[in-house]
N, C-alpha and C positions, 0 to 999 in steps of 0.2 A: 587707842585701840589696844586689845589685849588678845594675846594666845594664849592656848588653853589644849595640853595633852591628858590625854585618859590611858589609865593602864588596868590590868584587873590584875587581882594576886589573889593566894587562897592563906589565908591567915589559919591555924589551926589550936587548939587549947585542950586539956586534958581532963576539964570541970564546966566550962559554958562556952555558950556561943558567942558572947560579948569578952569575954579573954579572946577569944579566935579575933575579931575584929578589930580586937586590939593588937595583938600582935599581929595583925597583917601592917596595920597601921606603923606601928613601933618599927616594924623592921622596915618600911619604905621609906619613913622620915631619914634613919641614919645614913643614904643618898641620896635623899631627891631634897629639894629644896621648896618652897613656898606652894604644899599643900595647902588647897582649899576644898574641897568636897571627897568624904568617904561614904560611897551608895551599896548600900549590901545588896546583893545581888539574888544570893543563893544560900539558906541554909541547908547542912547538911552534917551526918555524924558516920564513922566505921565505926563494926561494929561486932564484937567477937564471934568466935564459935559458942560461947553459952549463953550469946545474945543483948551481954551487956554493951552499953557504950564504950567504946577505946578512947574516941577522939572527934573534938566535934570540931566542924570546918565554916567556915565564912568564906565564897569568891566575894570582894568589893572591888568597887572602880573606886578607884585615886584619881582628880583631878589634879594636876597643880600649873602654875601659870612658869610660863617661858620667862626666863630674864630678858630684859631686851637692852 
């Protein structure tokens, strides 16, 4: 039998939504251990006062499995 915690983070990128997803990614790997599933949840972007994009955002859930 196996455990199994989920987390959500918001990854963010300054040109797409899959850099945001990655860098949520990227930055949860360097402490967590034996990720297995990233579920994007939520796209979404800020966005200036002249209307342009600033920043585009990803919430994903991170599975990753418990050492046992």
């Amino acid at each position: 039998m196996s455990a199994y915690k989920i987390i959500e983070v918001v990854g963010t990128h300054p040109k797409n939504f899959a850099g945001a997803v990655e860098a949520a990614v990227a930055s949860v790997s360097k402490t967590v251990r034996n990720l297995r599933i990233a579920e994007v949840i939520k796209l979404d972007a800020t966005v200036d006062a002249k209307g342009k994009i600033k920043e585009y955002r990803a919430r994903v859930a991170l599975s990753f499995k418990y050492d046992a």
